[in-house]
N, C-alpha and C positions, 0 to 999 in steps of 0.2 A: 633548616632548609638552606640558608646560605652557605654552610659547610660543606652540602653536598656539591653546592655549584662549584666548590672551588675545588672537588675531585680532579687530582691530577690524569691526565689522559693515561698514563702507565696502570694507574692504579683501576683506570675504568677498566683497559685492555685485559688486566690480571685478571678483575674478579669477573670478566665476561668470557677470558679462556677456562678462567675454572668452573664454569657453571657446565661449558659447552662440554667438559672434559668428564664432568660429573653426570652428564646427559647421557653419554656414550657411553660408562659404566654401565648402567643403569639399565641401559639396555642394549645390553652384549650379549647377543643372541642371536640364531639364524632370522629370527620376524625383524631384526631390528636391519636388513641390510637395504631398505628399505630408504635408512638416512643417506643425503647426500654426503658426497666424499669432502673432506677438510678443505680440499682444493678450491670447492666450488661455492664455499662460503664467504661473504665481503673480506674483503681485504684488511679493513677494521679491527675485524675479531682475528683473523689468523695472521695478521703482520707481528712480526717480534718484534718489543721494544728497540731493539737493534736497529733496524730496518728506518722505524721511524727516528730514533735518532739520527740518522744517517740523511735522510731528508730533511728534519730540520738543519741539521750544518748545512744542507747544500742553498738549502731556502735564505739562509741569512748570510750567504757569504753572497748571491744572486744579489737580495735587497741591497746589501751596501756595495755592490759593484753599482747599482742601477742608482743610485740616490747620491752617489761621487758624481755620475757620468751622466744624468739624466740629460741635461740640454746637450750634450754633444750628440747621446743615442740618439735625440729626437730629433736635430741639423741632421744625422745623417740618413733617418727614415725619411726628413723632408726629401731630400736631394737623391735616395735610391740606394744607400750604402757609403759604406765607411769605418772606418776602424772601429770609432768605437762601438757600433752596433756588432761586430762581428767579435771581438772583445766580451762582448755580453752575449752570446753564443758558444761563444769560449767557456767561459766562469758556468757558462748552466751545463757544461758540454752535449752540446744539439751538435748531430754529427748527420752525415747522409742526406737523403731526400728531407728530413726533418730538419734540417737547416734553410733548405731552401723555402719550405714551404712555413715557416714560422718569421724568413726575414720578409717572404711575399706579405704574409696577413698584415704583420707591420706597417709595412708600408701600402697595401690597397686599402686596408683601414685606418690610416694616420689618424685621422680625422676623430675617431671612437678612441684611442688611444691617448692621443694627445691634445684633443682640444671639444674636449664631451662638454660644451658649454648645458646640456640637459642633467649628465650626473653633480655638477657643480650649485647649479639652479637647485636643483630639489634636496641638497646639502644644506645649502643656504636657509631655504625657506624654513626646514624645520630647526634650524637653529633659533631664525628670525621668532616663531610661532613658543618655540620653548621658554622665551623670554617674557611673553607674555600672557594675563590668561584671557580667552574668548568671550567677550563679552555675549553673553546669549541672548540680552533681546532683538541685537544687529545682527548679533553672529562677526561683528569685526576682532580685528587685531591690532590693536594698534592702531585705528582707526584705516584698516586696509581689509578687504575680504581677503580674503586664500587666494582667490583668484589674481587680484589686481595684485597684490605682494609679490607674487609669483612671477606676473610679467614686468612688474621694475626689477625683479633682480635678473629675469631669464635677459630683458634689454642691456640693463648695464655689463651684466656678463659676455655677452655677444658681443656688445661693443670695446670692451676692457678685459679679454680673457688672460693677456700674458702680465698687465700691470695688478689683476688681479690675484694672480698664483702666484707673484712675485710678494703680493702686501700678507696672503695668506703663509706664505711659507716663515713669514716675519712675526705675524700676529697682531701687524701695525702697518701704518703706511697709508697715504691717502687713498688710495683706492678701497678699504675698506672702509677711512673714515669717509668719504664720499657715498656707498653705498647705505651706510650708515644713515646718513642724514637724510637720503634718496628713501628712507624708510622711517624717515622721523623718530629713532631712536635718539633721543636728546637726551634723556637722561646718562649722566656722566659714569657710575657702576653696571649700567646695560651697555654700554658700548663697548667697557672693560669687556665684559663678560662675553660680546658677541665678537669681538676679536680673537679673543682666547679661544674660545668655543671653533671658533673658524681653523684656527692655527692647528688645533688638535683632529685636523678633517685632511692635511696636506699629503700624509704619506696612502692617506686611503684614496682620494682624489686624483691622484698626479702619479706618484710610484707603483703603485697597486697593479694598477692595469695592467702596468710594462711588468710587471714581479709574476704577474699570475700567467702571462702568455706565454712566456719564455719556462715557467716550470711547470704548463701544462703538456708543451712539446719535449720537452725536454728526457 
């Protein structure tokens, strides 16, 4: 079972154009025109490995424009424009009205982009939660229900969003160990563990967003 998950997407794409290729043999006949045209089946199945190679380079050379430049893109979504938000328009090449309407979302969404104190919050919590197990005759964690965990970290995140992406990008730094202790993780190999755990959430957290909107326009 775990061999299969680690099928390579090329290798899915193959044996899923060959099944499709062996379908339409099969049934090549006038009753068979019935199937839809190659064209109109997902992208998926009828992309050439080619294709998607060609997108992932464009995806990873995006990602590390965006992960050099991130606080300058996001000064300049604050303020409405600037190089290097248009630089990261560049690298994705967003050209025409799709330029415009990808630095608008940007910036009339800054806010979901750059400061999703709710995707951070509920990042947190199931780290918090993995760390320990649910007592079931309280149903606590920690000695915190889901709930209340939830809103020390959704508070402290609200109040601490940039010293917190700053300590997460680190996997240290007191604003985690502050949060930390704001969640009575005392013990000394849990807070290891809830720093780390944190630190390995930064490019999904903070780069992601800006990775996914510029290569959905794109």
């Amino acid at each position: 079972m775990k061999n299969k998950k680690l099928l390579k997407p090329y290798g899915q794409l193959l044996f899923l154009a060959t099944v499709f290729m062996f379908f339409l043999s099969a049934c090549a006949s006038d009753s068979a025109s019935h199937l839809p045209s190659p064209l109109e089946l997902p992208g998926a199945i009828i992309g050439s490995a080619f294709e998607n190679t060609i997108y992932k380079a464009k995806r990873k050379k995006v990602a590390s424009y965006v992960a050099k430049n991130y606080l300058a893109i996001r000064q300049d979504v604050m303020q409405g424009g600037g190089k290097a938000l248009e630089g990261a328009l560049d690298v994705t090449g967003i050209k025409g009205g799709k330029r415009d309407e990808t630095k608008n979302d940007l910036i009339t969404n800054k806010a979901d982009y750059f400061q999703n104190s709710d995707i951070v919050t509920d990042a947190l919590i199931n780290r918090f939660i993995s760390l320990y197990s649910v007592k079931q005759k309280d149903k606590k964690i920690n000695g915190f229900s889901y709930t209340e965990a939830r809103l020390v970290i959704k508070n402290y995140t609200d109040k601490n969003f940039e010293a917190l992406r700053i300590s997460i990008q680190q996997g240290e730094g007191s604003a985690l160990k502050e949060l930390a202790s704001q969640l009575n993780i005392n013990d000394m190999k849990k807070q290891a563990q809830f720093k780390q755990q944190s630190r390995q959430l930064y490019e999904t957290l903070y780069l992601e967003p800006v990775i996914v909107v510029l290569m959905v326009n794109k």
